[in-house]
C-alpha positions as CSV (number, residue, x, y, z in Angstrom):
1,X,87.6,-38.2,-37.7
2,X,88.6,-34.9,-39.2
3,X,88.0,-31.7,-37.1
4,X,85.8,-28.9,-38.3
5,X,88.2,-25.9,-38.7
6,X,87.1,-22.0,-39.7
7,X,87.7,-21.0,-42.7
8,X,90.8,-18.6,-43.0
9,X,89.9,-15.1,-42.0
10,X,86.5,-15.8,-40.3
11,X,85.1,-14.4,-37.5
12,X,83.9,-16.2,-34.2
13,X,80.4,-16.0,-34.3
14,X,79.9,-15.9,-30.3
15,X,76.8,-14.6,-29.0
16,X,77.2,-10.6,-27.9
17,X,77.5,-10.1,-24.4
18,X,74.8,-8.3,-22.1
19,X,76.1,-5.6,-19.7
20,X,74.5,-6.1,-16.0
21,X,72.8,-2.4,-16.6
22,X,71.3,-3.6,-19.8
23,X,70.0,-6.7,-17.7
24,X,68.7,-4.8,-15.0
25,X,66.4,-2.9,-17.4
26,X,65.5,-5.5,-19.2
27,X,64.2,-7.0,-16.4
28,X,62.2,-3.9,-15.3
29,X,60.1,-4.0,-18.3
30,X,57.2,-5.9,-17.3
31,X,56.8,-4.4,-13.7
32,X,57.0,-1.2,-16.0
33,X,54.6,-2.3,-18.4
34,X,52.2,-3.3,-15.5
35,X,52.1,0.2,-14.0
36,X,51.6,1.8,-17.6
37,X,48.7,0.1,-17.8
38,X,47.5,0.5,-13.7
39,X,47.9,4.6,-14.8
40,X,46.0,4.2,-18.0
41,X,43.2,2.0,-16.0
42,X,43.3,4.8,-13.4
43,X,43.3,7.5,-16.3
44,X,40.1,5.7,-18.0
45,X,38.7,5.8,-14.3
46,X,38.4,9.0,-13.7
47,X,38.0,10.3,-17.2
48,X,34.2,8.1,-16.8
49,X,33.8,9.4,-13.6
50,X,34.5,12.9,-14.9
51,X,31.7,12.8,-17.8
52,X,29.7,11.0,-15.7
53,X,29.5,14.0,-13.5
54,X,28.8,16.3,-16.1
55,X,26.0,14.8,-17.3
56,X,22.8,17.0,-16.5
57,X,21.0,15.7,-14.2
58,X,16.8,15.6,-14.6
59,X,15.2,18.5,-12.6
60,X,13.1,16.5,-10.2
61,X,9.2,18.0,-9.7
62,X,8.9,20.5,-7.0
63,X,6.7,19.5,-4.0
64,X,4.4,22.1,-3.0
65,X,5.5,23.7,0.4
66,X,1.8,24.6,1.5
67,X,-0.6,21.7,1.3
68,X,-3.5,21.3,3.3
69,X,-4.7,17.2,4.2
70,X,-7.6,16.2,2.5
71,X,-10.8,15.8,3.8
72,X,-13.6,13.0,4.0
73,X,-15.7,13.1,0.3
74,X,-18.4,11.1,-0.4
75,X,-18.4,9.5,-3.5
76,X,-20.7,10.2,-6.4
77,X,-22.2,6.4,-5.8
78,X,-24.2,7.9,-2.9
79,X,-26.0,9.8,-4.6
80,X,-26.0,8.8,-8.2
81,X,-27.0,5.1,-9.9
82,X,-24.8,3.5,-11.7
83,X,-27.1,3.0,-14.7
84,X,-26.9,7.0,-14.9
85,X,-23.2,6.8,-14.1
86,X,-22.2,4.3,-16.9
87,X,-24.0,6.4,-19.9
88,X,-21.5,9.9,-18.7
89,X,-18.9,10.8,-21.5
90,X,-15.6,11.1,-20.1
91,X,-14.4,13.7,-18.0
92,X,-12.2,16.3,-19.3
93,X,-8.8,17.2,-17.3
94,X,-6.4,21.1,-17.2
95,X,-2.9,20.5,-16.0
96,X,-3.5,21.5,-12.1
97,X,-6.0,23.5,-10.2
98,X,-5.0,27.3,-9.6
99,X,-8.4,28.6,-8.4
100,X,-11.5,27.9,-6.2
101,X,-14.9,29.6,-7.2
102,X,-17.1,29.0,-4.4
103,X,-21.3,29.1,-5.5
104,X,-24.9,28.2,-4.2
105,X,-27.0,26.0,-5.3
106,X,-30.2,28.2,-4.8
107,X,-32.4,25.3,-3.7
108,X,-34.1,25.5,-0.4
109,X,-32.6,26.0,3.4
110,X,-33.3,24.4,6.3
111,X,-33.1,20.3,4.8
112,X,-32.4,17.7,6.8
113,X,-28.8,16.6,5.8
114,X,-29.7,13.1,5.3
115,X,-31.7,14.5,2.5
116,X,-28.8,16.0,0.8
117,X,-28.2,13.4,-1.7
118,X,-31.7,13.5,-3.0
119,X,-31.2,17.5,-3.2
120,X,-27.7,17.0,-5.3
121,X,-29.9,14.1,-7.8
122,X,-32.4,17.6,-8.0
123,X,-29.4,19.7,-9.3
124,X,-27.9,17.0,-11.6
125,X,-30.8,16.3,-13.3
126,X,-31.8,19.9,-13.7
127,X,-28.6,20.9,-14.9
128,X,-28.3,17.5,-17.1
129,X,-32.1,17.6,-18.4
130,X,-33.2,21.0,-18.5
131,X,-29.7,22.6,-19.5
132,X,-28.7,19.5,-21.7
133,X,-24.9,19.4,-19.9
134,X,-23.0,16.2,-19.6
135,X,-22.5,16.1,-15.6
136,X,-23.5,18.0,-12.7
137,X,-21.4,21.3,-13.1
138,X,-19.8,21.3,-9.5
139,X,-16.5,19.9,-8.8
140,X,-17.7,19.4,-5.2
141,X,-21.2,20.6,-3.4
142,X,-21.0,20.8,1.1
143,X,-24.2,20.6,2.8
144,X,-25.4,22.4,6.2
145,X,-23.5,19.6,8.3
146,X,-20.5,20.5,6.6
147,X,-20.4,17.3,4.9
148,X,-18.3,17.2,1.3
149,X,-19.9,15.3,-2.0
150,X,-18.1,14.5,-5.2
151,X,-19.9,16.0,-7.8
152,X,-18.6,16.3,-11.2
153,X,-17.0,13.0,-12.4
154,X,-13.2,11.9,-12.9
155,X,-11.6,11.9,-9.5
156,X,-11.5,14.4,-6.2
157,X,-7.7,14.3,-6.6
158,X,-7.6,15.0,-10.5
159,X,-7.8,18.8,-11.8
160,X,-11.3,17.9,-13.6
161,X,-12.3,20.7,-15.8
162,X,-15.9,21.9,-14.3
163,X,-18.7,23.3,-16.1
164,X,-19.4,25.9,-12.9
165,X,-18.9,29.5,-14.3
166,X,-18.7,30.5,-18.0
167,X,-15.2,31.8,-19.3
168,X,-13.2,30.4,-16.5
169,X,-14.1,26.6,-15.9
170,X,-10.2,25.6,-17.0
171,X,-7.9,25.5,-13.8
172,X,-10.9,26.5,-11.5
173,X,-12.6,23.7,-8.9
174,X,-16.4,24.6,-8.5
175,X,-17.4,24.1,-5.0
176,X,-21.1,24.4,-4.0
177,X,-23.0,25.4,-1.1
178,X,-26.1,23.8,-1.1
179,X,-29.0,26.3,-0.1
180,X,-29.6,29.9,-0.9
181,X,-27.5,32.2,0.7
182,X,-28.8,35.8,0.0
183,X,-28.6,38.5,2.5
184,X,-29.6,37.8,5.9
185,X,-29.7,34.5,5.6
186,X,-27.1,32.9,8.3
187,X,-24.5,30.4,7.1
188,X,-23.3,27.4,9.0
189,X,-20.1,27.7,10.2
190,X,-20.0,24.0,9.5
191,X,-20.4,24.5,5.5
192,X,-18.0,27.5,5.7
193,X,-14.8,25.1,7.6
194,X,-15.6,22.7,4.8
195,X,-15.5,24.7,2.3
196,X,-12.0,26.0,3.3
197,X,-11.2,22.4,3.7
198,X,-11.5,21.7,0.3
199,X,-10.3,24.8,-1.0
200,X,-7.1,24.6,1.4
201,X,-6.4,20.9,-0.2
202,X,-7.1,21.7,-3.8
203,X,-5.5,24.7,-4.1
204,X,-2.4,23.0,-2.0
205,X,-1.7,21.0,-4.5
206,X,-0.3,23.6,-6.8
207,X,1.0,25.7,-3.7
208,X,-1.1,28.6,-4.1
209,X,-2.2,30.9,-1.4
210,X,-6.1,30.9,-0.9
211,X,-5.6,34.9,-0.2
212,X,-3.7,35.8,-3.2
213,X,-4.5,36.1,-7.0
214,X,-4.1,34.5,-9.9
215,X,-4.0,34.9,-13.8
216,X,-6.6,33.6,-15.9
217,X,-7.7,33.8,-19.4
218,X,-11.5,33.8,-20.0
219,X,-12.6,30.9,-22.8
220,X,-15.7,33.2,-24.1
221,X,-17.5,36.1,-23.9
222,X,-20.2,34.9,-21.9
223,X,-18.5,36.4,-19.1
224,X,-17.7,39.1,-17.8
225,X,-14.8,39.3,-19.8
226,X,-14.5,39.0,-23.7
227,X,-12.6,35.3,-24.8
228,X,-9.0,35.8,-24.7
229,X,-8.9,38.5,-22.1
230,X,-6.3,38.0,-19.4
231,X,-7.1,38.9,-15.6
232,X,-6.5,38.8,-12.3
233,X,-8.5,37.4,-10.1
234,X,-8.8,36.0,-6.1
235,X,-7.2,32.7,-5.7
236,X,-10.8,32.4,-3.8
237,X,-13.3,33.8,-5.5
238,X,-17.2,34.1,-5.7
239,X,-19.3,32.9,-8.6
240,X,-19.9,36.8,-9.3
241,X,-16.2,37.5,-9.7
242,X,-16.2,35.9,-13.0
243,X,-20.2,35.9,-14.3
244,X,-23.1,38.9,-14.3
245,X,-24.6,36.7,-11.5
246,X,-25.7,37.2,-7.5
247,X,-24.5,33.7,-6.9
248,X,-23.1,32.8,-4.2
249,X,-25.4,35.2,-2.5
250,X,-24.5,38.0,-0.4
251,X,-24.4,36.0,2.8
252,X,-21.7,34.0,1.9
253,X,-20.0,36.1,-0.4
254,X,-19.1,38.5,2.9
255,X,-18.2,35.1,4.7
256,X,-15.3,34.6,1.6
257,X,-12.3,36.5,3.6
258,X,-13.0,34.0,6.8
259,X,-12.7,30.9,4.1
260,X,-9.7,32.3,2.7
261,X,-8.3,32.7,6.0
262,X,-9.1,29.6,7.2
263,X,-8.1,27.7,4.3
264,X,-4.6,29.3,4.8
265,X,-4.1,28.4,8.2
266,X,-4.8,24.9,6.9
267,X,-1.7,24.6,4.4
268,X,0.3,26.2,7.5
269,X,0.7,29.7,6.4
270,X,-0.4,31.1,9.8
């Protein structure tokens, strides 16, 4: 058997030789690799976290500080059918209640209060017949007993736009005090605690002060102001402060500052 020999002046083809440095980093490269990536993972991390952070966040609805709880209503079934109930259009809605206008409903005194839902059918169908509206135009109407009614449909707790006083109806609850209330003529303390009680919890909602002011813009000239005008008027007001009109009546027109006060103490502004 012949032996393989190199052909002359060829080089030995042995395979280089690796220093121990050169092996030591090679051997290094994947723990390195591994913790390239750990610091990129990390990097990634916190980048996210960063934007994340920076994102705006949605301004969440303020609650009112001053609210008052509300008090027992009775519902418009007491006092209404439902026959009469079912043919109502739909009740129209403003975006919160600013104001309270407080009236009477210049129908006789001295009623037994279990007779007050046959005296609130009298004003609904008067002001539904003979004045051709769509509802009762009270938001809510308080008897002598101090007892609260729903009046105008769409729900106590929604800001239901009332049909109560010309030019300022939007933003305004309509609360009625069921009698006649002209000068001399006493008024139940009962009827003036509800009527704060209502006011306190209506207006509470929107955290406005029952004995400060407000801004409204009359919707025609049927009142005392010409449509469009801008004023300032009492967070609490009486029918009179917006129409050429003696309602509520002298009586309880002087009892207003008491409501307002009371209403105030009632969202906790002392």
């Amino acid at each position: 058997m012949r032996a393989f020999r190199r052909a002359p002046g060829a080089r030995s083809r042995r395979p280089a030789r690796i220093s121990g440095a050169a092996r030591l980093w090679l051997g290094c490269l994947p723990a390195l690799a591994a913790l390239a990536a750990l610091l990129l993972c990390a990097t990634g991390v916190d980048r996210i976290a960063a934007a994340r952070l920076a994102r705006p966040v949605a301004a969440r609805p303020a609650v009112p500080r001053h609210t008052a709880p509300r008090p027992d209503i009775v519902p418009r079934s007491d006092w209404l059918d439902d026959t009469v109930r079912r043919s109502q259009p739909p009740p129209r809605y403003d975006d919160e209640v600013v104001a309270v206008v407080v009236h009477h409903t210049d129908t006789p005194n001295g009623y037994d209060c279990a007779d007050t839902p046959r005296i609130i059918r009298s004003v609904y169908a008067g002001q539904t017949g003979a004045r051709d509206w769509d509802d009762i135009g009270y938001n809510f109407l308080v008897d002598r007993c101090g007892t609260v009614y729903e009046g105008r449909a769409g729900g106590v707790a929604r800001p239901v736009t009332g049909a109560h006083t010309q030019g300022f109806n939007h933003r305004t609850v309509g609360i009625a005090a069921i009698g006649t209330y002209t000068a001399g003529v006493p008024v139940p303390r009962a009827m003036t605690d509800a009527i704060a009680a209502i006011a306190a919890w209506k207006l509470g909602l929107a955290d406005i002060d029952p004995r400060g002011s407000v801004r409204l813009t009359s919707s025609n000239s049927h009142s005392r102001y010409a449509s469009g005008t801008t004023v300032t008027l009492p967070a609490l007001s009486g029918h009179d402060d917006e129409y050429m009109t003696r309602c509520p009546g002298a009586a309880l027109a002087a009892r207003l500052p008491q409501i307002r006060q009371e209403a105030a103490r009632l969202q906790g502004r002392g």
